[in-house]
RODO-2510 file (C-alpha; in nm, 4 decimals, decimal comma):
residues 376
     n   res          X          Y          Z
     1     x     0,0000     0,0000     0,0000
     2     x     0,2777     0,2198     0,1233
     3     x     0,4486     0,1379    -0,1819
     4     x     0,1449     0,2047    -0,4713
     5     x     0,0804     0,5099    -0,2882
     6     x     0,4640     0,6863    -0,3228
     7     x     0,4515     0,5708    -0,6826
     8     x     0,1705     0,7729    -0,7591
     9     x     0,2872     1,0679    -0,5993
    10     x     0,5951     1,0262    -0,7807
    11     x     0,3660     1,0399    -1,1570
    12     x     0,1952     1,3474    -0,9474
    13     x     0,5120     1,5201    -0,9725
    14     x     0,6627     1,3698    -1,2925
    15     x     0,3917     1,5102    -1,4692
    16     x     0,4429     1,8639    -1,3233
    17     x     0,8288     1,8278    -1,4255
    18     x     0,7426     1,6905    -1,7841
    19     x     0,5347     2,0255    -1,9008
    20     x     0,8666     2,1801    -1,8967
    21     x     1,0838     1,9094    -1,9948
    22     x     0,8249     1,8518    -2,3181
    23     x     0,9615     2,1908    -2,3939
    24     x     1,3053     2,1362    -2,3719
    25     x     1,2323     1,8933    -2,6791
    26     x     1,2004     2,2358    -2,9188
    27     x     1,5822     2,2436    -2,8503
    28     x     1,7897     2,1356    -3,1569
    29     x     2,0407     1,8519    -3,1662
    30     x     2,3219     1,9378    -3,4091
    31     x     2,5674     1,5881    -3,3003
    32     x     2,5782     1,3112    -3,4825
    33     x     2,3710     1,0096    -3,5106
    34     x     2,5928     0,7879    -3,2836
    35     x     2,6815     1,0979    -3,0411
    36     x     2,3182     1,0886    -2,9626
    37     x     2,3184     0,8275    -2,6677
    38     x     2,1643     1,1085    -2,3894
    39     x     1,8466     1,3496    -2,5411
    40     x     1,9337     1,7427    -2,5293
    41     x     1,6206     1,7884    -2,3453
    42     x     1,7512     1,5112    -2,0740
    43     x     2,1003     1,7001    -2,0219
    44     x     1,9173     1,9820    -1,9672
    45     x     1,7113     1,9256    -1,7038
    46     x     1,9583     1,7779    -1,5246
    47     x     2,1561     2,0840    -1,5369
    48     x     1,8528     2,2342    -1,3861
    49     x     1,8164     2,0596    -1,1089
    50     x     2,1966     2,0334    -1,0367
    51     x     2,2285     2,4167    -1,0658
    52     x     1,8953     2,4240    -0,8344
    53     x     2,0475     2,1747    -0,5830
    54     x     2,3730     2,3845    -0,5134
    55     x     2,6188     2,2378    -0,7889
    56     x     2,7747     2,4304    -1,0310
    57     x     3,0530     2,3127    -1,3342
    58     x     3,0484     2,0316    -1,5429
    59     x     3,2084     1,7855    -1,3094
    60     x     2,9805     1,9076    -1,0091
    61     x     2,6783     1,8289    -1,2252
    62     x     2,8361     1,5010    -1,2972
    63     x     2,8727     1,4447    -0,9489
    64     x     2,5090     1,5264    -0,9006
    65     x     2,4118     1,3049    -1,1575
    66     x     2,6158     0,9721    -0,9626
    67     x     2,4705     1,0817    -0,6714
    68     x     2,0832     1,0556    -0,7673
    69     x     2,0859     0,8076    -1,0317
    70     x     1,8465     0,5942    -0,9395
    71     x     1,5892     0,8562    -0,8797
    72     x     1,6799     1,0065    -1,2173
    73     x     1,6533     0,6719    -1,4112
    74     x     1,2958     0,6160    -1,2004
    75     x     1,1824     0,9634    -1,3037
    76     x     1,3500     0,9327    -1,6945
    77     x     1,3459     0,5986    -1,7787
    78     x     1,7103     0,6599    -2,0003
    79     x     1,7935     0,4131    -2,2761
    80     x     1,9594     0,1549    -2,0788
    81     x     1,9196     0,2780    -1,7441
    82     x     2,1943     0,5219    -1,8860
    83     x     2,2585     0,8976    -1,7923
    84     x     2,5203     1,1381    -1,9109
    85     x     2,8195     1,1942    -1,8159
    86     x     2,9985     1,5287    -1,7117
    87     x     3,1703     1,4978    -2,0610
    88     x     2,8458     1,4687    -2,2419
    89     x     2,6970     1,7672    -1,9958
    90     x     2,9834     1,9552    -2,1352
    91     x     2,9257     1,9043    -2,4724
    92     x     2,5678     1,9162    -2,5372
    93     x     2,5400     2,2652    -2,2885
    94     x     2,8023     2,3863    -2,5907
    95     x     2,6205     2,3348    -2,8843
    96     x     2,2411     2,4069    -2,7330
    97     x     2,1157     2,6767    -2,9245
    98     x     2,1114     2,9709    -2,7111
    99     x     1,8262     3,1545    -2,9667
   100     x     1,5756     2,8809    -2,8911
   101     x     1,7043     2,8195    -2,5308
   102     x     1,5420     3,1726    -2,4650
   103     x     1,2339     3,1031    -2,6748
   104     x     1,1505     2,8631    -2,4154
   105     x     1,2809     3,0430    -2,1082
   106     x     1,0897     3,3457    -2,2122
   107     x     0,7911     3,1236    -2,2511
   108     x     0,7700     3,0116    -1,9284
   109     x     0,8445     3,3372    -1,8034
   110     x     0,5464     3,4737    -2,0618
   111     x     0,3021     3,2088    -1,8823
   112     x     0,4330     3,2353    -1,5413
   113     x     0,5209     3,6075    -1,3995
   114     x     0,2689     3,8467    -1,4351
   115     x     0,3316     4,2220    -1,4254
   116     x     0,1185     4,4523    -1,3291
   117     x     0,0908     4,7931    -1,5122
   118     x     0,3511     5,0642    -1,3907
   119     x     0,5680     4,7778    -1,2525
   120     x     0,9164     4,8756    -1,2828
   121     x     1,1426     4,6759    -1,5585
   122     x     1,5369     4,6897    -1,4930
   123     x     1,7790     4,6558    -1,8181
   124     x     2,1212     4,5852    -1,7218
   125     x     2,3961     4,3955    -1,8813
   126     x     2,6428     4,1513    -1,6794
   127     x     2,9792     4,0213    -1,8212
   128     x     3,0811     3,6815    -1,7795
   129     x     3,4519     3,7347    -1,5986
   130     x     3,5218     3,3564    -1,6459
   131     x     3,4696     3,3139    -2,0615
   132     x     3,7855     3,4749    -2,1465
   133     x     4,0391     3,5454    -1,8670
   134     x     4,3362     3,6965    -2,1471
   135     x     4,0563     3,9493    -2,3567
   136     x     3,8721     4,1086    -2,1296
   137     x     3,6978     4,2520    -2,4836
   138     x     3,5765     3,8829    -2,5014
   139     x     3,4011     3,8397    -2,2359
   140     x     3,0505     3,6656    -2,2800
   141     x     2,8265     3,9556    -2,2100
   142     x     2,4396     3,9163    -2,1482
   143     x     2,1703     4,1382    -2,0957
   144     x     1,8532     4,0704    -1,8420
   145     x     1,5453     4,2041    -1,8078
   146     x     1,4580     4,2114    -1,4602
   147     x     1,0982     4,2229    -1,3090
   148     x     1,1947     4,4476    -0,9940
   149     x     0,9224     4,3822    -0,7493
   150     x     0,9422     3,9997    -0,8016
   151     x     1,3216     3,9745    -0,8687
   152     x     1,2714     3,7690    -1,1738
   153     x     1,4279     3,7829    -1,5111
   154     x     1,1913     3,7965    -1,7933
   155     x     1,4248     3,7877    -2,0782
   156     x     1,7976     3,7642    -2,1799
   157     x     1,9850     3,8765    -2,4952
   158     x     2,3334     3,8130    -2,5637
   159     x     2,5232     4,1114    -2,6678
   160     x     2,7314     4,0744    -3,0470
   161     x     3,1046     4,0776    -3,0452
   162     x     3,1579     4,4034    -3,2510
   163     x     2,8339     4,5342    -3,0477
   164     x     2,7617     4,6849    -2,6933
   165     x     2,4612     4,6741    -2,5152
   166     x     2,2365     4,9381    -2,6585
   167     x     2,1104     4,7662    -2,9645
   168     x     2,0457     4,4209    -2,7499
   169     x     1,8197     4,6368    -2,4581
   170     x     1,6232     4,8053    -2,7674
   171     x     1,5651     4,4552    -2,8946
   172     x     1,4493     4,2964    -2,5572
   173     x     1,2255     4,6045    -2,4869
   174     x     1,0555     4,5871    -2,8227
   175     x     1,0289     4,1710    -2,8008
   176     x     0,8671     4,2377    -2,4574
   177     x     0,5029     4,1219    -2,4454
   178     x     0,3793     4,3228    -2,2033
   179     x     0,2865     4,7041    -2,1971
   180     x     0,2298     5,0174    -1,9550
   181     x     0,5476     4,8743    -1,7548
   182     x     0,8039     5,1312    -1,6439
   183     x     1,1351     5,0342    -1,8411
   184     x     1,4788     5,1570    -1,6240
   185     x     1,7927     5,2108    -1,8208
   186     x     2,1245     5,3814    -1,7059
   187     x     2,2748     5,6311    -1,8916
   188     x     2,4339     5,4047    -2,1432
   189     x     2,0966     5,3937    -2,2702
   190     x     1,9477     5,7159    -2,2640
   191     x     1,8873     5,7271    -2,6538
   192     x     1,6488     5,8816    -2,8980
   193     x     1,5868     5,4978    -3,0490
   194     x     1,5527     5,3244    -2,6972
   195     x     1,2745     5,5978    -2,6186
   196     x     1,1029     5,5147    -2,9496
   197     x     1,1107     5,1209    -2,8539
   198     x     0,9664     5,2259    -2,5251
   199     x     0,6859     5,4341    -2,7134
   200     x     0,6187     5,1731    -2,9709
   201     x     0,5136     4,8998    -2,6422
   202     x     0,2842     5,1490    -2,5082
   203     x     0,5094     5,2073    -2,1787
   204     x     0,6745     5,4075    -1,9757
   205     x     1,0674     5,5156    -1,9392
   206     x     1,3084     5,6565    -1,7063
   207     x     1,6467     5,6917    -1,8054
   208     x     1,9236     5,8815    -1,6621
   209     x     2,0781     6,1816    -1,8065
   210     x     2,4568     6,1852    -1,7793
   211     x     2,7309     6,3906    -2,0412
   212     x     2,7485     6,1576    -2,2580
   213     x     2,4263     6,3445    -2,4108
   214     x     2,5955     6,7019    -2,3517
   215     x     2,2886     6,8675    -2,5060
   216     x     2,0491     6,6688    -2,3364
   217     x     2,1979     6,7360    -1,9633
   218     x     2,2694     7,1022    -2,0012
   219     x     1,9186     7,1220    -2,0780
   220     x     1,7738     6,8670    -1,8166
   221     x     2,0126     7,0495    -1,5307
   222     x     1,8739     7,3995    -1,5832
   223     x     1,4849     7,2772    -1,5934
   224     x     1,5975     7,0515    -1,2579
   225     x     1,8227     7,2902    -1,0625
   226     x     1,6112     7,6713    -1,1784
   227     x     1,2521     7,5655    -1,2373
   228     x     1,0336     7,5099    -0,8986
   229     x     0,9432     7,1039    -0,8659
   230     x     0,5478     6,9926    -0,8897
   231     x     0,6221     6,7305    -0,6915
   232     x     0,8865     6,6369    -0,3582
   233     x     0,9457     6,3424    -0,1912
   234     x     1,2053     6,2942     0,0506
   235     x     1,3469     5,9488     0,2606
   236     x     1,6020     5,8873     0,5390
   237     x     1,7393     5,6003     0,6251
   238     x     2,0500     5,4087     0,7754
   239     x     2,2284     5,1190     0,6615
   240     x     2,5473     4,9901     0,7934
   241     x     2,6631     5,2293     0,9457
   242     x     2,5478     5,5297     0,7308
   243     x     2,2671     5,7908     0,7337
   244     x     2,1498     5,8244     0,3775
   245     x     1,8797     6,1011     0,2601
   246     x     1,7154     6,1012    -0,0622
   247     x     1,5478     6,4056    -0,1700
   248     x     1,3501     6,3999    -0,5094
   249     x     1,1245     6,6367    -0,7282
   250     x     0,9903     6,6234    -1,0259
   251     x     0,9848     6,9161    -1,2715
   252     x     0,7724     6,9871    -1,5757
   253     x     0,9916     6,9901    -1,9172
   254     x     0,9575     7,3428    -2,0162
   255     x     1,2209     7,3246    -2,3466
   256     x     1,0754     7,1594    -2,5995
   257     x     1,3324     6,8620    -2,5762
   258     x     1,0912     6,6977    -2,8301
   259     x     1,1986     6,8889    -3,0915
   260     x     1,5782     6,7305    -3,0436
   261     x     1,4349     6,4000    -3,0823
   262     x     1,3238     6,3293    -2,7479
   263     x     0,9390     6,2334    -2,7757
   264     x     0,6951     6,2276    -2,5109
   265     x     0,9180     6,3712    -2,2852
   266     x     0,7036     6,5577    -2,0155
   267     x     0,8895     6,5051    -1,6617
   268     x     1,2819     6,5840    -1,5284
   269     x     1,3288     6,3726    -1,1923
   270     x     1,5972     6,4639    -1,0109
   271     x     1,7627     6,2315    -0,7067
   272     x     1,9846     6,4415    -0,4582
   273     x     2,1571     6,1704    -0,2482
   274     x     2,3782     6,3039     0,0677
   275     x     2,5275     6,0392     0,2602
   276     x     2,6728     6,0435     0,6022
   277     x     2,9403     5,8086     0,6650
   278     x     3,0499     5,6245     0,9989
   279     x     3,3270     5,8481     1,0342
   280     x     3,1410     6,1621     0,9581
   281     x     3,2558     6,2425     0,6394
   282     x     2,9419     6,3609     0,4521
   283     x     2,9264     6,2749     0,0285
   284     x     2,6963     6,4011    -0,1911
   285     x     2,5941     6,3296    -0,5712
   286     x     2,2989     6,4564    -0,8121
   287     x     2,1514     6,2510    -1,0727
   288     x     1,8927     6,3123    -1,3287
   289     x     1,6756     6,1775    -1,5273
   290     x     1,3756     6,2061    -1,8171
   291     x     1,0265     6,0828    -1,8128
   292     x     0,6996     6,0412    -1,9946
   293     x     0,5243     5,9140    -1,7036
   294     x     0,3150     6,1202    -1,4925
   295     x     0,3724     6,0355    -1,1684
   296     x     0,4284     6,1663    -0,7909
   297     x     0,8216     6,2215    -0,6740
   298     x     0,7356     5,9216    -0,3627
   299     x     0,6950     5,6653    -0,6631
   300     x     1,0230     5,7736    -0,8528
   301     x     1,1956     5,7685    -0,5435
   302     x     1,0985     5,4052    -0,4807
   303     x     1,1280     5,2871    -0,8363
   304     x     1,4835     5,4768    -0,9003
   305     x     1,6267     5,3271    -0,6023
   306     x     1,4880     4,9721    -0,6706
   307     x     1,6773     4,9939    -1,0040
   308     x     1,9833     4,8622    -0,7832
   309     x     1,7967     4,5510    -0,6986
   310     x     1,8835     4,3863    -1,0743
   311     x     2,2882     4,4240    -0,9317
   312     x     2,1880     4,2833    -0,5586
   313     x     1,9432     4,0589    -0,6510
   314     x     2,0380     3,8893    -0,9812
   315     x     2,4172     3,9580    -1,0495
   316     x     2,5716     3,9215    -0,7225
   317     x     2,3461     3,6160    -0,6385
   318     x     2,4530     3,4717    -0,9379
   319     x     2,8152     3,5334    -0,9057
   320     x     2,8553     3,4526    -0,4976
   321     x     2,5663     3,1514    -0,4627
   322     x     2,6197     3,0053    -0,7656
   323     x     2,9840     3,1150    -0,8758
   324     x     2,9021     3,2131    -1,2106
   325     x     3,2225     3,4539    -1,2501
   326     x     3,4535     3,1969    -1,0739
   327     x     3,3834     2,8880    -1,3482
   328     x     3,6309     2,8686    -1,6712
   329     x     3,2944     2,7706    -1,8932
   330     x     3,4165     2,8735    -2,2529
   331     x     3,3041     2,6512    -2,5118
   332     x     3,0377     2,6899    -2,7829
   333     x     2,7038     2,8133    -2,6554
   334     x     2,7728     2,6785    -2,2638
   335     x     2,8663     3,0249    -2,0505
   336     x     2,5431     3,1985    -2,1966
   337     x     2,3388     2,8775    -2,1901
   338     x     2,4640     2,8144    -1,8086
   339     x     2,4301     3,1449    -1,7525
   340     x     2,0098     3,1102    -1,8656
   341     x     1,9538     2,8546    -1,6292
   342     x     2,0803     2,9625    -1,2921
   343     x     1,8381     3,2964    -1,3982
   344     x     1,5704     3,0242    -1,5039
   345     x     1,6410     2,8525    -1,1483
   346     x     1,6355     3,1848    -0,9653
   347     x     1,3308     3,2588    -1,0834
   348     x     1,1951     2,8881    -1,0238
   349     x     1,2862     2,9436    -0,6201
   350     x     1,1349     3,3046    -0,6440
   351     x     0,8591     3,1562    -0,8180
   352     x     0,7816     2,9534    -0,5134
   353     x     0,8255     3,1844    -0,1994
   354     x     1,2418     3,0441    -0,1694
   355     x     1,4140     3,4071    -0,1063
   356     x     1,7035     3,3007     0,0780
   357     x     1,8686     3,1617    -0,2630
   358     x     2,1875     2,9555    -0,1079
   359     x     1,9720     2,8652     0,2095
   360     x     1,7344     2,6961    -0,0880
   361     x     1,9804     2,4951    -0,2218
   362     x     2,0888     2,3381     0,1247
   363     x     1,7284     2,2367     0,1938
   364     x     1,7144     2,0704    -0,1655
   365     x     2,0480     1,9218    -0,1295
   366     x     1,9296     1,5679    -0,1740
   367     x     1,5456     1,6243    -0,2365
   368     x     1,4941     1,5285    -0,6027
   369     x     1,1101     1,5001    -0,5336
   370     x     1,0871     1,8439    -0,3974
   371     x     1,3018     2,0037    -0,6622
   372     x     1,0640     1,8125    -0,8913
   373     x     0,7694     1,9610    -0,7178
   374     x     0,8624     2,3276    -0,7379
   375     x     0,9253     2,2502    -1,1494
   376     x     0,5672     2,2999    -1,1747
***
């Protein structure tokens, strides 16, 4: 009885597991017939639940694999009561197409986050320090597009060679399928084209307004620092140690900046942070930025600050937890393709109320049913 009854709480869960893992089979397989032992869609999902159970490189996932076989051939049924090795991990992550890899990330993410309107969308791009030690210039370099509020990514672009990031954030904004969201870009990104992909969705921007658009910030800094604000807001708070105050107003654009290419532009925002350090010192710095959103200064406080949140939340979990900058991943496809999974397993343990990320994968360690049951 005992036994009939954890057999079909195992199909409970295998079927929960296999909505996602029928996806995987949209992936391509580009090896030959007789390298063909293992399924791409297989490897995969055992990369998932390795990265989602605390291991990280090939040889860890390998280990993983050893460790849990007979659960895995249970769940899988393999050929043979086979599963692949670290080798064929390595080689199959590095010829998975990373195009249709985010197809089906995105998908999920499509079916399974859902943003509210004005919810605040971070774009930020994150090098991968491991791909190419020597060339810095190299370096695998990815783009995310990060649901603030519920710390999940909703999208990922890999930025070209001979590119930089603008073109790739332009691209992810105007593949985005949802509208009215507030998109948050740096200064980098502060361009006429990036406003008009912003338009074209129906949304909302904020970007920052830094020299690198002379005209621009000479004329944002004299509406911001000589017009009076319609709106204030200001916060104080302390944090290890310090005393920060944020004071914030929002000023009507007064200077036509539309005419310069700037369209719908009907808000400057400015941010005047003074910090007081533990050993008095006091620092201060100004930033501004442009609008079409209409808005109270409270709400651009918030959302301005929360921009941070993609860096604290998303890169440094990724590079401390799950040592994404420490691994020498460099073949093929594999350091963007790893690098889509630990944000599709972050988003999996967000996804389920699991906040604490490297606390998660110590209760896991060992759990294949409940990492199946959260791959719902």
């Amino acid at each position: 009885m005992v036994k009939h009854s954890k057999e079909v709480n195992l199909m409970v869960k295998k079927k929960k597991v296999f909505d996602l893992y029928e996806k995987l089979s949209q992936l391509s397989d580009k090896r030959r017939g007789q390298g063909k032992r293992h399924p791409v869609k297989l490897v995969v999902i055992i990369v998932i639940l390795g990265i989602m159970n605390g291991y990280d490189g090939y040889r860890a996932i390998g280990d993983f694999t050893i460790k849990n076989k007979d659960e895995l051939i249970l769940i899988f049924n393999p050929k043979k009561n086979r599963l692949p090795s670290f080798s064929t991990i390595r080689r199959v992550m590095g010829m998975v197409d990373f195009d249709e890899l985010c197809r089906i990330f995105e998908e999920w993410a499509k079916n399974n986050i859902i943003i509210k309107e004005k919810e605040w969308i971070s774009l930020d791009g994150k090098s991968i320090s491991g791909t190419f030690p020597e060339e810095a210039h190299k370096f695998v370099n990815l783009v995310s597009l990060f649901c603030v509020e519920k710390k999940q990514v909703f999208s990922v672009g890999k930025v070209d060679e001979k590119s930089n990031e603008i073109p790739k954030v332009q691209e992810l904004i105007e593949k985005c399928p949802v509208k009215k969201v507030v998109f948050r870009a740096d200064a980098m990104h502060c361009q006429t084209k990036t406003v008009e992909a912003v338009l074209k969705k129906e949304s909302f921007y904020v970007l920052q307004v830094k020299e690198n658009q002379k005209f621009l910030f000479r004329k944002v800094k004299f509406i911001a620092e000589n017009l009076p604000a319609i709106s204030s807001d200001i916060t104080k708070e302390k944090n290890r140690g310090r005393l920060e105050k944020r004071e914030v107003t929002v000023h009507k654009e007064s200077l036509d900046l539309k005419h310069y290419g700037w369209k719908e532009v009907k808000f400057i925002v400015k941010v005047k942070r003074t910090v007081e350090h533990k050993n008095g010192k006091i620092s201060e710095e100004t930033a501004y930025f442009i609008t079409n959103l209409d808005e109270k200064a409270s709400f651009f406080n918030k959302g301005i600050r929360d921009h941070w949140k993609i860096e604290n939340s998303l890169h440094f979990v990724k590079d401390v937890t799950f040592n994404e900058d420490g691994l020498k991943i460099r073949s093929g496809s594999a350091p963007q393709n790893m690098a889509l999974l630990r944000s599709f397993v972050l988003n999996i343990f967000r996804q389920n109320g699991y906040l604490m990320i490297k606390q998660t994968t110590r209760l896991l360690a060992g759990r294949i049913e409940l990492m199946f049951s959260l791959l719902r």
